[in-house]
Backbone bond lengths (Angstrom), bond angles and torsions (degrees), N, CA, C in turn:
res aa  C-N    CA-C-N  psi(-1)  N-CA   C-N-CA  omega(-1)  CA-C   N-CA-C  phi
1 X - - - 1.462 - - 1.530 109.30 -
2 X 1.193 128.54 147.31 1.431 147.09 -175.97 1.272 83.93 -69.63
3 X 1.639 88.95 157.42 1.744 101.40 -175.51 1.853 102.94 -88.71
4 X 1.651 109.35 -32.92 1.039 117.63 -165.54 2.220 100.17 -47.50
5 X 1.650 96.64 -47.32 0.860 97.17 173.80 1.721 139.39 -86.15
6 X 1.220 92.29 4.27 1.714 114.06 172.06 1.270 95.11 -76.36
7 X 1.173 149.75 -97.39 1.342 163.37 176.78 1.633 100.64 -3.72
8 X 1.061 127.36 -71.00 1.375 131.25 -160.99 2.072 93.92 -58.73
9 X 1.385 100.13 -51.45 1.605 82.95 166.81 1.089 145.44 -85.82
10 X 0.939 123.20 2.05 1.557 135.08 146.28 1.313 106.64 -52.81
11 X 1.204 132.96 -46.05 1.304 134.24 -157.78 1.513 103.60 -72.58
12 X 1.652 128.69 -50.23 0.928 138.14 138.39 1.449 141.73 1.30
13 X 1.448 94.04 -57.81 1.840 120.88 -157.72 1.367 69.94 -96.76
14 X 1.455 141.99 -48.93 1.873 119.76 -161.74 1.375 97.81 -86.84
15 X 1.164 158.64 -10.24 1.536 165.17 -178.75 1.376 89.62 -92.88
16 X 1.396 137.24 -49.98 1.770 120.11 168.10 1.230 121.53 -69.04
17 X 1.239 119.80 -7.50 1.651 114.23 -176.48 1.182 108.40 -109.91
18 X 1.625 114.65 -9.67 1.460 113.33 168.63 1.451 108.67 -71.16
19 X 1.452 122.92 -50.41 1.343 147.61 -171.60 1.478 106.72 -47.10
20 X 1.519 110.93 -68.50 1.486 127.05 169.63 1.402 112.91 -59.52
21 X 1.244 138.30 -23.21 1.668 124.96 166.09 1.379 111.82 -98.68
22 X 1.534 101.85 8.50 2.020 105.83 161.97 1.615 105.33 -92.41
23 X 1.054 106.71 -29.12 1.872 124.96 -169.84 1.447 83.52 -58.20
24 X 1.241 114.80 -66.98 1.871 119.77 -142.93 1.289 101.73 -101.10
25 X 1.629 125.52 30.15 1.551 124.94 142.31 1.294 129.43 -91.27
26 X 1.894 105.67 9.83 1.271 132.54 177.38 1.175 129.75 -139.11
27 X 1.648 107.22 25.70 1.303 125.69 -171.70 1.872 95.21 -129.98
28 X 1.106 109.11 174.59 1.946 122.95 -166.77 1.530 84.99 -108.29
29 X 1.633 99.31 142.26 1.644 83.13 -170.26 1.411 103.43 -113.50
30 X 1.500 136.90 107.78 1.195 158.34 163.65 1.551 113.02 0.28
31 X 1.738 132.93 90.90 0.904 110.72 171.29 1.641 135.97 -102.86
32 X 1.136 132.60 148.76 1.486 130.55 -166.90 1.143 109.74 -84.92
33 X 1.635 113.21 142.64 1.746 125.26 -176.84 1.500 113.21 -73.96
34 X 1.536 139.46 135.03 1.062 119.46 -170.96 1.654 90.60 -130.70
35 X 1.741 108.81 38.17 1.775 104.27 -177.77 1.611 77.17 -67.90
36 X 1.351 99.62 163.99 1.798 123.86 157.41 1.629 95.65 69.73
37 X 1.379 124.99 -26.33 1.510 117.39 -169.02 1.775 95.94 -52.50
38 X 1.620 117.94 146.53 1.587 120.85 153.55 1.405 120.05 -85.30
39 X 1.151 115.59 108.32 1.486 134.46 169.69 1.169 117.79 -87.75
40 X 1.645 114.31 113.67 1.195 117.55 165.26 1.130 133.74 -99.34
41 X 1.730 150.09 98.58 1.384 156.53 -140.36 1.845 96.56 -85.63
42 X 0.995 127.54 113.10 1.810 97.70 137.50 1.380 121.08 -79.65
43 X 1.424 122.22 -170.17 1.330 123.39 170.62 1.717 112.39 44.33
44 X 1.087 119.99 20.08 1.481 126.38 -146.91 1.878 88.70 -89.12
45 X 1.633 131.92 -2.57 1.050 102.32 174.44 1.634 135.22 -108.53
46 X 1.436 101.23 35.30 1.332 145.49 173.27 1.193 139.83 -146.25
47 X 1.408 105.78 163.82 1.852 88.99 168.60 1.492 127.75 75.82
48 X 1.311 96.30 -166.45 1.540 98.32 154.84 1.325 127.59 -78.84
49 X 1.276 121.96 -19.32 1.956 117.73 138.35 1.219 112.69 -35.00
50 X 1.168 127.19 -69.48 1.929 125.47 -166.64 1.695 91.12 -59.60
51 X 1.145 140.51 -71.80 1.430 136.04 -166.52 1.243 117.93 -67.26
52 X 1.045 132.14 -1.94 1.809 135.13 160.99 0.757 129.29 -98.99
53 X 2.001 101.01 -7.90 1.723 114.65 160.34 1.600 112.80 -60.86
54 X 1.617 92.89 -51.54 1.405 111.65 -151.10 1.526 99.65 -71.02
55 X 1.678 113.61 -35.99 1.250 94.69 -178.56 2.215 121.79 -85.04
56 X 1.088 104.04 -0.59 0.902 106.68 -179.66 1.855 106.57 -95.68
57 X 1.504 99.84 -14.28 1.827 89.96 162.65 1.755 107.87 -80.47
58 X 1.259 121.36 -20.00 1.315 114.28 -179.36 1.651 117.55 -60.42
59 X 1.632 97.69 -28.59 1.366 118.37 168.24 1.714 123.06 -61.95
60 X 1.353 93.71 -4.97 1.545 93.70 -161.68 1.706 145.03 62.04
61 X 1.732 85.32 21.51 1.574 104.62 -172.97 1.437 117.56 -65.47
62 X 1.224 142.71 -146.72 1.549 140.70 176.40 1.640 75.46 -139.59
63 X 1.704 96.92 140.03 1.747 89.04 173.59 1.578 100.45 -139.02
64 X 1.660 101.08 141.92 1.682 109.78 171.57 1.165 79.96 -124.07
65 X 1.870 93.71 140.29 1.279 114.18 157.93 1.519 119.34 -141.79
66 X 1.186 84.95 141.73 1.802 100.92 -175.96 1.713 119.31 -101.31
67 X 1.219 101.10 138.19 2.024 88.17 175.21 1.369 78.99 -173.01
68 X 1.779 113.13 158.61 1.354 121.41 169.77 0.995 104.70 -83.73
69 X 1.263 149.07 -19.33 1.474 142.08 172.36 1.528 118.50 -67.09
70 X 1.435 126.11 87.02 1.247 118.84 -177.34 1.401 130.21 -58.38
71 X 1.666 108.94 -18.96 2.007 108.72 174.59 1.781 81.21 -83.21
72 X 0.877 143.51 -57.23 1.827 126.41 -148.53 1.234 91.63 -66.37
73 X 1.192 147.32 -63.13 1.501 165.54 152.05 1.804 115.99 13.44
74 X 1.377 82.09 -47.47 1.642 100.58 -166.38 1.577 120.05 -106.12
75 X 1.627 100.31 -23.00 1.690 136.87 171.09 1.381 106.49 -50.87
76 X 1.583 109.42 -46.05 1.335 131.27 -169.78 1.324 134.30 -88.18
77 X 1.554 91.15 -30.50 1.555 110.53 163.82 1.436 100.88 -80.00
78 X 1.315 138.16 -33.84 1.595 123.51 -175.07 1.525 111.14 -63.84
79 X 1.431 108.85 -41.69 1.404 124.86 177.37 1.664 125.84 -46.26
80 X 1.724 101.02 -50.38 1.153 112.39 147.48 1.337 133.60 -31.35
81 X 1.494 106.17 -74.42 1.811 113.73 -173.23 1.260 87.41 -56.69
82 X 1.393 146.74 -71.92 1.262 144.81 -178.46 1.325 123.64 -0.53
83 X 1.723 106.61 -51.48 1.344 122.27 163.93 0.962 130.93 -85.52
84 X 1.689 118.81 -4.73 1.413 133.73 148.43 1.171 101.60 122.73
85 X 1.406 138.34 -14.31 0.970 140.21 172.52 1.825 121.35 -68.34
86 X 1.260 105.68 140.80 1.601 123.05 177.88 1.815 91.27 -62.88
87 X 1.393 89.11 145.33 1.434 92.52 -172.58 1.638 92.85 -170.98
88 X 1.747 93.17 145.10 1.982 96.56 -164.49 1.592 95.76 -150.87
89 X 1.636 93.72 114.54 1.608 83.19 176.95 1.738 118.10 -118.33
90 X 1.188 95.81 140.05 1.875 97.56 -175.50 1.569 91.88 -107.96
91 X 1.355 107.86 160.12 1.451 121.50 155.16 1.352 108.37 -96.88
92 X 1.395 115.93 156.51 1.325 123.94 -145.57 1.498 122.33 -160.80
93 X 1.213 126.16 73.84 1.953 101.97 -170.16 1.789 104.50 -86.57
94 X 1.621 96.28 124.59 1.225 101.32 173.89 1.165 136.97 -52.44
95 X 2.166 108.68 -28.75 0.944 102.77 -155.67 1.852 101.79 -95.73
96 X 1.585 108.10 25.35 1.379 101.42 164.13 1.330 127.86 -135.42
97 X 1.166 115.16 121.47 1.601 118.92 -157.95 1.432 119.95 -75.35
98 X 1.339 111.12 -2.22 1.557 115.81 150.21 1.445 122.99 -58.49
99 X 1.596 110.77 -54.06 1.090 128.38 -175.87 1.504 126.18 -66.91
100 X 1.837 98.80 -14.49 1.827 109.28 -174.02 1.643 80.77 -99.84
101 X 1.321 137.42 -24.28 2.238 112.96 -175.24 1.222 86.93 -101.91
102 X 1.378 152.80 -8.77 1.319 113.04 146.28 1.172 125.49 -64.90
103 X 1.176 121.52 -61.74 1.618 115.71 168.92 1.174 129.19 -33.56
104 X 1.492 106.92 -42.91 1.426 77.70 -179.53 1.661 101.50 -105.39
105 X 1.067 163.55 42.67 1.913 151.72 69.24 1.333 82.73 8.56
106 X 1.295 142.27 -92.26 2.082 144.58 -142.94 1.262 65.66 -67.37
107 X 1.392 138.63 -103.59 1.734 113.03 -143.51 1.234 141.75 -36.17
108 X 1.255 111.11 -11.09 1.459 133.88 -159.62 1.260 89.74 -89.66
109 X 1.564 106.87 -60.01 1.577 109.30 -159.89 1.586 114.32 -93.55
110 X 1.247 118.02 -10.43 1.103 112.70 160.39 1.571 146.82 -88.36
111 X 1.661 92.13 -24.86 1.296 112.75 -159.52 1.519 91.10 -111.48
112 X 1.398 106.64 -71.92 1.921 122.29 -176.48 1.477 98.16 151.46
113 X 1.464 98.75 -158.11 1.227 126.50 179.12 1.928 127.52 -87.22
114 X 1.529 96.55 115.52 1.026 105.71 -145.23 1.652 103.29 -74.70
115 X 1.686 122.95 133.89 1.875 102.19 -176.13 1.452 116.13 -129.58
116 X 1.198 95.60 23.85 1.599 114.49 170.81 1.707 110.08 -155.88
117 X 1.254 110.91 110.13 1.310 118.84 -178.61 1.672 108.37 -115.70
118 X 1.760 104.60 127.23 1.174 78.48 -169.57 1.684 85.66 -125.04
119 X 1.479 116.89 156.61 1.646 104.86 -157.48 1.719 92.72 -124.88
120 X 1.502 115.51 74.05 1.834 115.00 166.83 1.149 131.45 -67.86
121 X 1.411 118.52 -32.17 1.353 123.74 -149.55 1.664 102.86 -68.70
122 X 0.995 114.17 139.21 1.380 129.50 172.61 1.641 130.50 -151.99
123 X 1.374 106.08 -173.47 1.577 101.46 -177.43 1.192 93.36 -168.56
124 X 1.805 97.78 165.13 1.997 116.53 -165.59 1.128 104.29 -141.70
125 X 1.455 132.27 133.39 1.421 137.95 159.05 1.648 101.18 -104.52
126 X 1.059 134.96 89.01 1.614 131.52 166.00 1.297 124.64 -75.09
127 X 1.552 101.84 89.99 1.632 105.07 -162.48 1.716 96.35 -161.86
128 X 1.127 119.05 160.62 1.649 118.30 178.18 1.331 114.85 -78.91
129 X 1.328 118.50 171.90 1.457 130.32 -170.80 1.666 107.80 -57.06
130 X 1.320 119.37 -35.53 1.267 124.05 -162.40 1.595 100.31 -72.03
131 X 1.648 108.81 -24.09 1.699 87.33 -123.97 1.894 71.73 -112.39
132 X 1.451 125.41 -32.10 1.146 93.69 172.12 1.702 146.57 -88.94
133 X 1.317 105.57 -179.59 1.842 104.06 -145.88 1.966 95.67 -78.24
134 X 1.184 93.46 157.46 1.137 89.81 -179.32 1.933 129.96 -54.15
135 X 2.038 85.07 -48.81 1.528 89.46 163.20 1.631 133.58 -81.16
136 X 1.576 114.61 24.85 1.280 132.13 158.51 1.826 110.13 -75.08
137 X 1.353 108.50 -64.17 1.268 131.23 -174.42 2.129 94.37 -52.71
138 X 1.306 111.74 -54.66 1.275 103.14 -174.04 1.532 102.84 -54.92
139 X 1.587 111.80 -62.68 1.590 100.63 -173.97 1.138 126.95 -57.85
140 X 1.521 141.10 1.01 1.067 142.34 -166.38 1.946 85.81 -81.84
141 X 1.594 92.47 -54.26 1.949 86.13 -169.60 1.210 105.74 -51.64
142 X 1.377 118.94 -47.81 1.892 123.24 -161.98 1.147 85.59 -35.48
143 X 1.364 113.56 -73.84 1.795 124.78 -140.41 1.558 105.10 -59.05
144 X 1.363 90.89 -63.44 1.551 94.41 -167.93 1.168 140.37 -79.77
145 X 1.563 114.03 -3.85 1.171 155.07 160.92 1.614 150.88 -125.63
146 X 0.739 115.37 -54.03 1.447 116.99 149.86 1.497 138.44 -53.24
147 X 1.411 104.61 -19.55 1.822 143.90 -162.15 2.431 69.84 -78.47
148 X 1.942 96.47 -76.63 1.499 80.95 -162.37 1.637 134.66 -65.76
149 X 1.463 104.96 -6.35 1.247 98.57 158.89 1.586 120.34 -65.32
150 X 1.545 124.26 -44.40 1.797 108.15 -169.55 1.753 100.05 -87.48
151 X 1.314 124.44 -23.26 1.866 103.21 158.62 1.074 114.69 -43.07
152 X 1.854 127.23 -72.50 1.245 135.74 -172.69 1.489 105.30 -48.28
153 X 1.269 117.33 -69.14 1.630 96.79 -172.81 1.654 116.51 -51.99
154 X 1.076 113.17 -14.03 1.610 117.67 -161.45 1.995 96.70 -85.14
155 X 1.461 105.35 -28.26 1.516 111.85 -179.86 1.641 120.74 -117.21
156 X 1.173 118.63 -4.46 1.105 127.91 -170.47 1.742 119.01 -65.56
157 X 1.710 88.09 -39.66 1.629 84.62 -167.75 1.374 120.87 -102.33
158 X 1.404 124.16 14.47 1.736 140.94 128.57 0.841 106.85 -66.59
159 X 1.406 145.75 -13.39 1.741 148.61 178.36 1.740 88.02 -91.72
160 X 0.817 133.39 -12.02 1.770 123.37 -141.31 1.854 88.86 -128.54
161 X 1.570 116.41 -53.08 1.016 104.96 166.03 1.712 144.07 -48.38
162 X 1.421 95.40 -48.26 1.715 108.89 154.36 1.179 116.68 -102.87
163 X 0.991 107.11 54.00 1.401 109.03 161.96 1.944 135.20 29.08
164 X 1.571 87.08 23.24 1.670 80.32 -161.66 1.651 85.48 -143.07
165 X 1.173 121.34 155.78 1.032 126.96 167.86 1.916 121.68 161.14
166 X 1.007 130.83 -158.22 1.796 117.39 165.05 1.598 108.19 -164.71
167 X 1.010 105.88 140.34 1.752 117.10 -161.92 1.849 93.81 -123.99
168 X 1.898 114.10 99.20 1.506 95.58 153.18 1.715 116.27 -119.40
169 X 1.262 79.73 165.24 1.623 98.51 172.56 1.574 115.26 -111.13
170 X 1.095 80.52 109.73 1.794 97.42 158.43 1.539 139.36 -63.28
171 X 1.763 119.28 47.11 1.226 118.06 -162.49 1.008 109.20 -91.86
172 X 1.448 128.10 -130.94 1.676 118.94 -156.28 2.190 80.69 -155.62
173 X 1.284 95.31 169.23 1.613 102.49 158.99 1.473 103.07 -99.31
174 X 1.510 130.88 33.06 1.313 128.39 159.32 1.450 84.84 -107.75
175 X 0.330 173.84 -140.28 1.552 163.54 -177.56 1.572 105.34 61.23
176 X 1.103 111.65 -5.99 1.850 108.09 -171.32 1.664 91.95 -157.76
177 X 1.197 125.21 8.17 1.443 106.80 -177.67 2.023 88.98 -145.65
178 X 0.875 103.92 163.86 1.621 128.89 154.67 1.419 133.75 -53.71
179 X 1.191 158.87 130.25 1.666 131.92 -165.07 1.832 93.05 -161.05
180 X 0.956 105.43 131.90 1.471 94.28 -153.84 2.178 84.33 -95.37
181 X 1.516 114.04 169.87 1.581 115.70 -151.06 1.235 112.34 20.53
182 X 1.497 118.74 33.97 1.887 109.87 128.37 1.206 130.18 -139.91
183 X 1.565 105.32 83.27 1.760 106.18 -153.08 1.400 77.03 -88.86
184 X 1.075 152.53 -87.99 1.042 165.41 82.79 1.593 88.36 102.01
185 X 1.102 116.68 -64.70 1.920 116.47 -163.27 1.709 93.69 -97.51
186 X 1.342 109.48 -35.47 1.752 91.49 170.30 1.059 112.61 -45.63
187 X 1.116 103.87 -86.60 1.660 117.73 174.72 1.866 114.52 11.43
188 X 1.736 72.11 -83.01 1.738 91.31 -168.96 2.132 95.42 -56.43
189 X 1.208 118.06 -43.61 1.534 102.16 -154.54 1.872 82.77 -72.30
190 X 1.209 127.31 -50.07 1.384 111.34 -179.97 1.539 118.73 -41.04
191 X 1.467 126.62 -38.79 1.339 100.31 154.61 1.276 138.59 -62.12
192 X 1.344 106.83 -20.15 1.577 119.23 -149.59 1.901 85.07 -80.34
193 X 1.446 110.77 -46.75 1.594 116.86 175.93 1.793 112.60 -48.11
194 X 1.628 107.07 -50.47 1.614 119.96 164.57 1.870 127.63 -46.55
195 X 1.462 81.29 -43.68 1.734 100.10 160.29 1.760 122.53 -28.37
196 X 1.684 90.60 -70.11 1.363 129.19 -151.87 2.068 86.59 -70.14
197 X 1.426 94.21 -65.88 1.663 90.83 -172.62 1.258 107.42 -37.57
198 X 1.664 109.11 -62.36 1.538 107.14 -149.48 1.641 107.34 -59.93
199 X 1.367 110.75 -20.67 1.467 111.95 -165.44 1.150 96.59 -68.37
200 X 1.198 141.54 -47.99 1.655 156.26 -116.86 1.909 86.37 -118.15
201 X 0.923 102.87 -37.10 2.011 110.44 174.52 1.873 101.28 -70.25
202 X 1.599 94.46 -54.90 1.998 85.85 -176.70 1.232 97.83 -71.92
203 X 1.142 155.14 -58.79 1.229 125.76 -154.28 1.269 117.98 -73.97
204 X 1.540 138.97 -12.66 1.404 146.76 117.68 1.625 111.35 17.64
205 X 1.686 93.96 -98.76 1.295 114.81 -168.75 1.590 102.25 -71.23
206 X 1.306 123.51 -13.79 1.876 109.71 166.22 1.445 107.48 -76.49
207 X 1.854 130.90 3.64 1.123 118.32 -163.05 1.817 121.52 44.14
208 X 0.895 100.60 59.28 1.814 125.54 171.80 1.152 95.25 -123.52
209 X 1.490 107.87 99.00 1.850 102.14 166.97 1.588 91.29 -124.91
210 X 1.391 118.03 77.78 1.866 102.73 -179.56 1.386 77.75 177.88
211 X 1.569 127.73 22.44 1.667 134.23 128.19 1.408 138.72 -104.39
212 X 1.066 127.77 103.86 1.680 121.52 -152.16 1.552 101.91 -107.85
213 X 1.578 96.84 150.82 1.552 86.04 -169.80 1.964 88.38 -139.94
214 X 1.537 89.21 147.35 1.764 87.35 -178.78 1.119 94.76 -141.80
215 X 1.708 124.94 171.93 1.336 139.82 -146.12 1.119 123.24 -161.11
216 X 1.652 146.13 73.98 1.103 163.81 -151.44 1.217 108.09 -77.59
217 X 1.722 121.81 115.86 1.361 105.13 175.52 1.508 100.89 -127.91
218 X 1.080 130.69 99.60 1.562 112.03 170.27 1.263 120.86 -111.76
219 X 2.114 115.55 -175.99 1.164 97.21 178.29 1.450 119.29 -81.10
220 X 1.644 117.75 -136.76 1.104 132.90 148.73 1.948 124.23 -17.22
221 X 1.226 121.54 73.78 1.546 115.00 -170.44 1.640 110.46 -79.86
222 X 0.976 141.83 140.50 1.241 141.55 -171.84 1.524 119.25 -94.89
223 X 1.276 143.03 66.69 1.273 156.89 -92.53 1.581 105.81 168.94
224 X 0.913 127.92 -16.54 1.854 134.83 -178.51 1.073 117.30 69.36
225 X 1.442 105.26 8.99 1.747 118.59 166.96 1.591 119.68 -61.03
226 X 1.235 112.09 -33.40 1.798 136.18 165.93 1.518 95.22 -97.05
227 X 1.267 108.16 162.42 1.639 119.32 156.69 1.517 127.92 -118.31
228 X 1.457 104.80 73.65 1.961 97.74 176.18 1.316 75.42 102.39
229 X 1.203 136.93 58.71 1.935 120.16 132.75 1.516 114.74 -24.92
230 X 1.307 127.68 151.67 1.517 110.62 114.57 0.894 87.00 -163.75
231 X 1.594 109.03 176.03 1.882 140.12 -179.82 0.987 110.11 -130.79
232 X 1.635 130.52 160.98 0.824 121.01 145.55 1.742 124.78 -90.45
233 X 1.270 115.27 -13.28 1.306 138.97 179.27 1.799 122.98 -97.12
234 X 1.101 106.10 -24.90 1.353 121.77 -166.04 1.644 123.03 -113.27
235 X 0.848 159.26 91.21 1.510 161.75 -129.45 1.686 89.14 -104.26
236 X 1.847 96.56 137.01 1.328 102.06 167.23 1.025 111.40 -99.59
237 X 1.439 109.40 153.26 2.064 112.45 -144.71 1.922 80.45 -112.75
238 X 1.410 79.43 136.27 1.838 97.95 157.37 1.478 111.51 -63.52
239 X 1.646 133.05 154.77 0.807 125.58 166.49 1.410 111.50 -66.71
240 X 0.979 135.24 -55.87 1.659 172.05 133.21 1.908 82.65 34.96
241 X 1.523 100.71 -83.57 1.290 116.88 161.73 1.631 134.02 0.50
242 X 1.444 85.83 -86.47 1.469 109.89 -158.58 1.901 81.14 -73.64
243 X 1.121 128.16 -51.94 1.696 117.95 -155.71 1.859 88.30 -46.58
244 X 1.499 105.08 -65.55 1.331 113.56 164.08 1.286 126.81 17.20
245 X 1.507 103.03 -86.78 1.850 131.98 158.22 1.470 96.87 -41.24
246 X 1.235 110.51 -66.04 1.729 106.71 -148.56 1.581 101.87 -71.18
247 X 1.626 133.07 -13.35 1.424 121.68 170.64 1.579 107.13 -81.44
248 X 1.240 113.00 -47.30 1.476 111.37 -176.10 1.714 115.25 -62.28
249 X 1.794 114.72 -28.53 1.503 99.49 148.07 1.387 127.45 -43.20
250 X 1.116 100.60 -63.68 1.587 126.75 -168.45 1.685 98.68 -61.95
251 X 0.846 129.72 -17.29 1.626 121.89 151.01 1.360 138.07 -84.94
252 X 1.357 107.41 -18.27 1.339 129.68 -170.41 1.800 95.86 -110.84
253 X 1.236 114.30 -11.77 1.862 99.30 -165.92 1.247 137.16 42.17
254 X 1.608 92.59 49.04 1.582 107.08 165.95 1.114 106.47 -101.93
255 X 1.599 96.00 134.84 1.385 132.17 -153.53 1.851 100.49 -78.03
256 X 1.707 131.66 -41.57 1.269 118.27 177.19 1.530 107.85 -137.41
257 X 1.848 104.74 114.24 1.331 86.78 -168.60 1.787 98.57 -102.30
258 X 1.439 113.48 160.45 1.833 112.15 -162.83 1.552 71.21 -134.13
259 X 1.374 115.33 147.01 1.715 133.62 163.65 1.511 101.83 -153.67
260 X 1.630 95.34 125.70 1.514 136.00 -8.49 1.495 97.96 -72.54
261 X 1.646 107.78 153.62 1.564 112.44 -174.96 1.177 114.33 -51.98
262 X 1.238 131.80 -5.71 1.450 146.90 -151.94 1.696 109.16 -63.87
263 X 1.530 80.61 -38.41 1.923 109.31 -148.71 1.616 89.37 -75.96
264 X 1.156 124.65 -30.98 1.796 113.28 -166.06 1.758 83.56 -63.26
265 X 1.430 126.37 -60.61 1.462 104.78 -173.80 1.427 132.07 -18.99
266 X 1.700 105.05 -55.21 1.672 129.86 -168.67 1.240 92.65 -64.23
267 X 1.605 128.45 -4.05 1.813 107.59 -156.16 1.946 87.08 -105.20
268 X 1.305 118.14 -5.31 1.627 113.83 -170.31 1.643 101.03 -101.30
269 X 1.567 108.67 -30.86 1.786 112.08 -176.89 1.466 116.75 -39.65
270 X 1.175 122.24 -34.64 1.639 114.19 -173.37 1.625 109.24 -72.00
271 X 1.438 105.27 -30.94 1.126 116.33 -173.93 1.950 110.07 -60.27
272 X 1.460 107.98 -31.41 1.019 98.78 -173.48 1.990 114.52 -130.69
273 X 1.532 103.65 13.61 1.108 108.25 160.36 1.333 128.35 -110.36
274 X 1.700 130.80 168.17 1.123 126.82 -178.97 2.026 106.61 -61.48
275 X 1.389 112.63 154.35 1.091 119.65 153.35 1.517 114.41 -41.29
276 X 1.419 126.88 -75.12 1.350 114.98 175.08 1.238 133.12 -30.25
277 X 1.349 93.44 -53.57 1.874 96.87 -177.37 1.512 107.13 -70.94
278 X 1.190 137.95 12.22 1.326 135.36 -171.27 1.643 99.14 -120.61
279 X 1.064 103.43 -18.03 1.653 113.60 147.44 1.471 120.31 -70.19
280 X 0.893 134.23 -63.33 1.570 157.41 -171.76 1.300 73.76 -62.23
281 X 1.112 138.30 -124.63 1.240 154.20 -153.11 1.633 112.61 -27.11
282 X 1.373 119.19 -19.87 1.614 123.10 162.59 1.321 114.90 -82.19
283 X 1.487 102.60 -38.01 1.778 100.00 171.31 1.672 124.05 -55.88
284 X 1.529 79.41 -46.97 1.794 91.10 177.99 1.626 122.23 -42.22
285 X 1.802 97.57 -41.77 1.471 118.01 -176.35 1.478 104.24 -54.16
286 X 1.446 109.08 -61.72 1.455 113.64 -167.01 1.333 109.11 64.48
287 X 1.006 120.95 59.43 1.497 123.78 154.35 1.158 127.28 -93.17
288 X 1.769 90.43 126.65 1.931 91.52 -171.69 1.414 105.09 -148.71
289 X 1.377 104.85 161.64 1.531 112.11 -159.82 1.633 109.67 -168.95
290 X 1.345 115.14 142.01 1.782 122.68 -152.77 1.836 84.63 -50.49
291 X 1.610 123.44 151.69 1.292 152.64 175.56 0.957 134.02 -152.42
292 X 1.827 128.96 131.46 1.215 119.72 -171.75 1.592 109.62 -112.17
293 X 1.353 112.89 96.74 1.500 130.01 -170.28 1.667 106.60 -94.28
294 X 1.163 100.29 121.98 1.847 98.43 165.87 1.524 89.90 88.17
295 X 1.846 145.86 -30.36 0.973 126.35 -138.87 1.785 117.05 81.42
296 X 1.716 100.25 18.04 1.464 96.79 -173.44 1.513 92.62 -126.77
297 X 0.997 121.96 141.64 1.828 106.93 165.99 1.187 114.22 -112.31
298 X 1.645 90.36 146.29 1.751 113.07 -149.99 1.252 96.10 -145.15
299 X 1.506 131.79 155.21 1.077 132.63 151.23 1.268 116.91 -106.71
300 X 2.065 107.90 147.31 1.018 102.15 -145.13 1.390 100.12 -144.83
């Protein structure tokens, strides 16, 4: 098609999608059954892993869960059946991708085919550029990144064959912003956020629309994953909460969820404020949280 005439429809197609996402801020938003769906947890033996088990056995889902911790691992799976739900737990270290295609081969063959993968597991070194170790900085990618590339390929293409299936990512809203002693986990969750698009873009252009993929970004979660958050601007989120958000995405197939929604705003400000004031405006925040500076720990 001529571009002359490409252009004019585009213009169109974005004037209908404005229209249609004004429609359905006044419509109930349709959620999907995930009884019998296979759910696979990482990080599932804590955290918001252990509670996205539990609430997704309330769902009546089939649940695998993975975590290197074999008592949290197994804690969680009891909790499960508890709630009646089938529930299967492997131990698992994320941060080695040998260890995630074997596992899941035993998932395959034990359990089935997995149609909701959801990829949490992660890890934090909160410390400055200097001071952390080199093989800190590597595991930060394994885990938190690299971990969802060999799941996804390991589940994707039984997702790809029937065409149906859902891919999330568990990133952070550092994932879209800067955070000073966590270059290290920005980084990685900014890919892990890059992940999520590009996936959600290829399966686009393969015409796969019957794989949904969603993307969790929140702030500060209160979980002992940080030590001693606080803000003055920013509320530390219950886990309780945010899993909350992240099932009712995951029913609805929204594609990026931000908690509190507030924060997708904060993620466009640099774009259109001075450098200074993006100083000023971090000071103001005062966000601080336990840090290991110099090799000394300080809070900061």
């Amino acid at each position: 098609m001529h571009l002359l005439l490409e252009v004019p429809l585009l213009l169109l197609t974005v004037l209908f999608a404005y229209l249609e996402s004004f429609v359905k801020l006044f419509m109930p938003l349709k959620r999907k059954s995930v009884s019998g769906e296979v759910v696979l947890i990482t990080g599932a033996g804590h955290g918001m892993g252990k509670i996205a088990a539990r609430e997704f056995a309330k769902l009546s889902s089939i649940l695998v869960l993975w975590d290197i911790n074999k008592q949290g691992v197994e804690e969680t799976a009891a909790e499960c059946k508890e709630l009646g739900a089938a529930a299967h737990a492997f131990v698992v270290d994320c941060s080695k991708r040998e260890d995630i295609y074997k596992a899941a081969e035993k998932v395959k063959e034990e359990v089935g085919e997995v149609t909701i993968l959801i990829n949490n597991a992660g890890v934090i070194f909160c410390a400055d550029l200097l001071t952390l170790k080199d093989n800190q900085i590597q595991k930060t990618f394994e885990v938190n990144v690299l971990a969802h590339f060999w799941t996804t390929r390991a589940f994707l293409p039984s997702m790809m064959r029937n065409n149906r299936g859902h891919v999330v990512t568990v990133a952070s809203s550092a994932g879209h912003v800067g955070v000073r002693f966590m270059i290290d986990y920005c980084s990685s969750k900014h890919a892990a956020v890059g992940f999520h698009r590009a996936l959600t873009d290829e399966l686009a252009a393969l015409g796969i629309d019957g794989i949904k993929t969603t993307c969790l970004c929140p702030v500060f979660v209160d979980t002992g994953f940080v030590k001693n958050p606080s803000s003055r601007l920013l509320p530390i989120l219950k886990p309780e909460d945010v899993v909350k958000k992240l099932i009712d995405g995951i029913l609805t197939n929204k594609k990026m969820i931000f908690v509190p929604s507030s924060v997708q705003y904060a993620t466009i400000l640099p774009f259109f404020i001075p450098e200074r004031a993006q100083v000023a405006m971090n000071k103001l925040q005062d966000t601080k949280f336990d840090v290991v500076v110099g090799a000394h720990n300080k809070v900061k």
